[in-house]
C-alpha angles and dihedrals in degrees: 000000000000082000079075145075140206118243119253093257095053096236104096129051115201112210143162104262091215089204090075097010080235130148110263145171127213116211098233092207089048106023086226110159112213120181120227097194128047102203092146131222124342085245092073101022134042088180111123135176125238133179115004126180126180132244112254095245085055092239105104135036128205125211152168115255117205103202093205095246111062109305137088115204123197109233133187117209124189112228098244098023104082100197114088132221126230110228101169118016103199104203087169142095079249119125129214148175132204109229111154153000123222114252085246090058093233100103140050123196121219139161122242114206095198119216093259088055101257118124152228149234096196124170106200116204102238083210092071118348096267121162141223127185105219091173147347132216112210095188107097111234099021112109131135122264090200131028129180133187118217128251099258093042092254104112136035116211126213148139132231136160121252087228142034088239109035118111097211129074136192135219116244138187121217130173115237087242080066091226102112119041111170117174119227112193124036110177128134092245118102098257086194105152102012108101115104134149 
């Protein structure tokens, strides 16, 4: 499930579990499936999880949250505990992913489609939901598929086309104050999921 990511110790792969459209993890040594979430059937939920990335001690995972009617929420749940937080309720016609947390565990990154089409580059405390704009895109369409943080938390990677219609994308650096963006391929190949710190 390329919705998914492996744990940072390599031995757990979260994924969405389509039966029931919940969060859930794969022990990669036994190929057990657990479910995180508990939404129940289709029948009675059209909930579903979507891109999920684990914390960087391996203890939490954050996720998108499709609440079934028009709105995607970005949730946080503890390995053991069994019950999510909320950290961003999303009530709007705004559209967002879950790509990253920082190495210190207190922020996630995550990109913000508005409602006028222009994006943006957003770290989310995973303490209480608040928000910081690293970056925003003004050209309506172009938003990263991908985004990674450095490892020491300087940079944030990701790649993004210089147009709405162009069929290519490059890879750019940007550090996480947002002040200094320097791109670092410029090629015309489609660099789409290549950027990684």
């Amino acid at each position: 499930d390329y919705m998914g990511s492996p744990s940072p110790d390599g031995k757990y792969l979260s994924f969405v579990d389509w039966n029931t459209g919940d969060l859930a993890i794969r022990d990669l040594e036994t190929g057990e499936n657990r479910r995180l979430t508990n939404k129940g059937p289709w029948e009675k939920s059209e909930e579903y999880a979507e891109y999920s990335r684990w914390s960087p001690d391996g203890k939490q995972i954050a996720y998108d949250w499709y609440d079934g009617k028009c709105c995607t929420d970005l949730h946080v749940i503890a390995l053991g505990e069994g019950k999510p937080r909320i950290l961003l309720d999303y009530n709007n016609d705004e559209w967002f992913q879950t790509q990253d947390w920082t190495p210190d565990g207190k922020q996630i990154l995550i990109f913000v489609q508005k409602e006028n089409g222009t994006g943006q580059i957003v770290l989310v405390s995973a303490a209480d939901g608040t928000t910081t704009v690293v970056k925003t895109i003004e050209q309506r369409g172009l938003f990263p598929h991908k985004m990674r943080i450095s490892r020491d938390g300087r940079y944030i990677a990701y790649h993004r086309s210089e147009e709405e219609s162009a069929s290519d994308s490059d890879i750019f650096l940007l550090s996480v104050d947002g002040k200094h963006e320097t791109r670092l391929v410029k090629h015309p190949a489609h660099e789409i999921g290549r950027a990684s710190c």
